[in-house]
C-alpha positions as CSV (number, residue, x, y, z in Angstrom):
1,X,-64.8,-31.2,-44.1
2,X,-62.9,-33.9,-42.3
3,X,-59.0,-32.8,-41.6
4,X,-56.3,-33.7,-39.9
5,X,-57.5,-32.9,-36.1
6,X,-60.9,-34.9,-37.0
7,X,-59.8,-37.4,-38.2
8,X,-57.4,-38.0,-35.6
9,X,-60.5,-37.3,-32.8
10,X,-62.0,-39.8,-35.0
11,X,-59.7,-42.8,-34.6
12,X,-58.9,-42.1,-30.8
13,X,-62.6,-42.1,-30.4
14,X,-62.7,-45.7,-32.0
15,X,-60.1,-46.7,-30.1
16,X,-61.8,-45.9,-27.0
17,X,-64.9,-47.9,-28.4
18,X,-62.5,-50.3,-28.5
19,X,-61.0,-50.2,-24.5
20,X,-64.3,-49.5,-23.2
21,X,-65.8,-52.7,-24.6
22,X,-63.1,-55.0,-23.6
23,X,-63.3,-53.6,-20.3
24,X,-67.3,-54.0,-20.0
25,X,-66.8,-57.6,-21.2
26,X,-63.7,-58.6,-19.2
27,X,-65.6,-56.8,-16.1
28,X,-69.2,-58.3,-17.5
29,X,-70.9,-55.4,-16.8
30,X,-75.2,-56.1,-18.2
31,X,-75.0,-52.5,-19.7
32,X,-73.1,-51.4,-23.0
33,X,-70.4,-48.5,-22.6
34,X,-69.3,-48.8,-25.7
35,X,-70.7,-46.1,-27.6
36,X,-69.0,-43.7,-25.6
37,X,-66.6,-43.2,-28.2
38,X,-69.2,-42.3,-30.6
39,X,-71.1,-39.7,-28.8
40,X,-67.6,-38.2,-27.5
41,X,-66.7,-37.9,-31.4
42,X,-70.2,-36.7,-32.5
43,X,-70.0,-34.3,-29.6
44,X,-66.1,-32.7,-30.9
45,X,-66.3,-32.9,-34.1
46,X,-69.8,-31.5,-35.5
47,X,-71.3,-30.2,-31.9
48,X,-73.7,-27.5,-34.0
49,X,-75.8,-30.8,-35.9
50,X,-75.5,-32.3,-32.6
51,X,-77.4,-30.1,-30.5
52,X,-80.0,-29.5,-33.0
53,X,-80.5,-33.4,-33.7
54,X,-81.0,-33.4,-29.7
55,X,-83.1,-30.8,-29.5
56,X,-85.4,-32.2,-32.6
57,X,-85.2,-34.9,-30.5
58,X,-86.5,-34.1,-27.1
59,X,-89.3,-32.0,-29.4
60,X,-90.5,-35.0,-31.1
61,X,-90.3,-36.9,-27.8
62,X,-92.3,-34.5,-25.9
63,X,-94.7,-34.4,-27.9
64,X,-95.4,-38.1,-28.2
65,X,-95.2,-38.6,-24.2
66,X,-97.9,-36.0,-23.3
67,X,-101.4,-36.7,-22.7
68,X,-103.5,-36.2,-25.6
């Protein structure tokens, strides 16, 4: 359920999308920073899915990078 905190994390996480980007591009950085945002609001808002998408994740990627 999105309230009013969320969606307030929400649009100060865009906004950082936002600042970050200009400053990679201004800077001209090779690398993308500006997702940071995104991960930083994934990580606030719904940390529980989070951590189980990660961990599903790291599973599945183990299990691909191992020796068969």
């Amino acid at each position: 359920m999105l309230t009013t905190p969320r969606l307030v994390a929400i649009a100060l996480c865009a906004a950082l999308n936002f600042a970050i980007g200009n400053i990679v591009y201004l800077i001209k950085l090779p690398i993308y920073l500006d997702s940071i945002g995104t991960i930083l609001c994934a990580l606030l808002i719904f940390p529980n899915r989070l951590a189980a998408i990660a961990c599903a994740f790291i599973a599945g990627s183990s299990r691909r990078s191992s020796p068969a």
